[in-house]
C-alpha positions as CSV (number, residue, x, y, z in Angstrom):
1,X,120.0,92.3,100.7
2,X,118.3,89.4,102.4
3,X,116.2,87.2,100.4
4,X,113.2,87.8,102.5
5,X,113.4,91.8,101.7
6,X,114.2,91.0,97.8
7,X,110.8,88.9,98.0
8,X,109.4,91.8,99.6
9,X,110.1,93.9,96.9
10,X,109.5,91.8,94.3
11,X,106.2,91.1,95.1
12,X,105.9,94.9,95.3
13,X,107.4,95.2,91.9
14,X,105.1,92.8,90.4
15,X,101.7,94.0,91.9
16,X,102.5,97.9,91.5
17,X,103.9,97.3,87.4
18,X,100.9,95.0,86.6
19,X,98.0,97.1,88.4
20,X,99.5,99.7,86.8
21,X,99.2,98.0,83.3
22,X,95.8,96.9,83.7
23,X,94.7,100.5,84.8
24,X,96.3,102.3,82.2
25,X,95.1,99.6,79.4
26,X,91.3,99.7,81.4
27,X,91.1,103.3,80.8
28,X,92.8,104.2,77.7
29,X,90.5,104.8,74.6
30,X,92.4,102.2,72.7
31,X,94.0,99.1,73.2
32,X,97.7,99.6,74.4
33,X,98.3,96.0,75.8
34,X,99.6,93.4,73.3
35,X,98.0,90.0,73.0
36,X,99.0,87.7,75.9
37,X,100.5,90.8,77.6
38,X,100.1,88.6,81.0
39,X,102.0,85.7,79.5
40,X,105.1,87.9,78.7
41,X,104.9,90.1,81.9
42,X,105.0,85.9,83.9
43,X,107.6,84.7,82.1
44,X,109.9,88.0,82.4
45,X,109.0,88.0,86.6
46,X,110.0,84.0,85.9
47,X,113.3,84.6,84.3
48,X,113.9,87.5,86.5
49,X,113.3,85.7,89.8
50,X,115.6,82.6,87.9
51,X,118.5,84.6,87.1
52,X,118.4,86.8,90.3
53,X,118.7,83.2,92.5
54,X,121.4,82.0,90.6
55,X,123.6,85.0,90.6
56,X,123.1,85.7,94.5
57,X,124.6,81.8,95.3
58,X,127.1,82.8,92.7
59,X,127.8,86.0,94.6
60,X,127.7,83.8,97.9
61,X,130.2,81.4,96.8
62,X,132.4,84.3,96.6
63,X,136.0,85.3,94.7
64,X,137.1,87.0,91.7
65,X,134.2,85.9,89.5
66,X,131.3,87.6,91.2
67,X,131.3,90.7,88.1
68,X,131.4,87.4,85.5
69,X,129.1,86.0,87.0
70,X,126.6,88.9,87.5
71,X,127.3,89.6,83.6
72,X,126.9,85.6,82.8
73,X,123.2,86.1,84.6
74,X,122.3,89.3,82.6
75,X,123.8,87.8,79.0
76,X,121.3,84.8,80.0
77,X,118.2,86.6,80.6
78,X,118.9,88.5,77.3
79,X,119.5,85.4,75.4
80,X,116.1,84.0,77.0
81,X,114.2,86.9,76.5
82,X,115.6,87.1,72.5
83,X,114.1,83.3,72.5
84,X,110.9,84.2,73.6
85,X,110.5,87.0,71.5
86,X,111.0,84.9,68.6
87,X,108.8,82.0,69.6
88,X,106.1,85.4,70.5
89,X,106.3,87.0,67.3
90,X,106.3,83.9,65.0
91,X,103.2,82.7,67.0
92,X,101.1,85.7,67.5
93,X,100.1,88.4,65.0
94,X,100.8,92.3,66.6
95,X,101.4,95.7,65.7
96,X,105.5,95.7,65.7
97,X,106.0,99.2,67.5
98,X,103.2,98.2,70.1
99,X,105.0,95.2,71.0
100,X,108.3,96.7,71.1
101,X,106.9,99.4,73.9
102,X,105.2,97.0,75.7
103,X,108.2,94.4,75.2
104,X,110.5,96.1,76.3
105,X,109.1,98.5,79.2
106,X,108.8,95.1,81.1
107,X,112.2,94.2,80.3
108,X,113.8,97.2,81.6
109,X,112.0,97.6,84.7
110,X,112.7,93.8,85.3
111,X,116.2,94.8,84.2
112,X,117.0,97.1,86.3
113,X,115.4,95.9,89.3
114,X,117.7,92.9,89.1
115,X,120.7,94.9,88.8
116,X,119.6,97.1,91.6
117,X,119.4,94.2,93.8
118,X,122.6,92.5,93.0
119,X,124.5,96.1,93.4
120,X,123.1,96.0,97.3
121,X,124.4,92.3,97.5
122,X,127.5,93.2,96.0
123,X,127.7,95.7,98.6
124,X,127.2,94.0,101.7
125,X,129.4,91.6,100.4
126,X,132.3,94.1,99.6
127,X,132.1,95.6,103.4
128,X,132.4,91.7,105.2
């Protein structure tokens, strides 16, 4: 997958989750967004957009450690996303089970967007 089509869908991605977040918390009856939702759905796009980079120039590069290095990428996001949380949760006040669906509903669909992608490049890389 070229970069140009993974910025495609990224930017897809992004506007289609977070429209639908703000619909679904504009029209509930009660409040099913977390305090600084917004700042948590940026900084997993960030970290996804981070990792993503840095595993396709791993991929690039080429030889036996394109798997460790796909697995290096997603053992880093996890490790960053585990620091956040922390820093989150010892700054801001919320209702543990709301957080945790919020939390991680962005994670996986982050998550497994990324691995989606890397599977295509993996791919093309595998027929050359």
């Amino acid at each position: 997958m070229s970069l140009q089509k993974f910025a495609i869908y990224f930017i897809i991605l992004i506007t289609s989750t977070a429209l639908g977040f703000y619909l679904l918390d504009h029209f509930s009856a009660t409040t099913i967004l977390i305090p600084h939702f917004w700042l948590v759905f940026t900084f997993m796009a960030a970290i996804t957009l981070i990792i993503y980079f840095l595993s396709v120039l791993g991929i690039k590069k080429g030889g036996e450690y394109q798997s460790f290095i796909l697995l290096g990428g997603i053992v880093i996001r996890l490790l960053a996303s585990m620091a956040f949380v922390l820093i989150y949760l010892l700054k801001v006040k919320v209702n543990g089970i709301l957080f945790i669906g919020n939390f991680f509903s962005i994670y996986f669909l982050f998550t497994v967007f990324e691995i989606y992608c890397l599977l295509r490049n993996l791919r093309h890389q595998i027929k050359k």
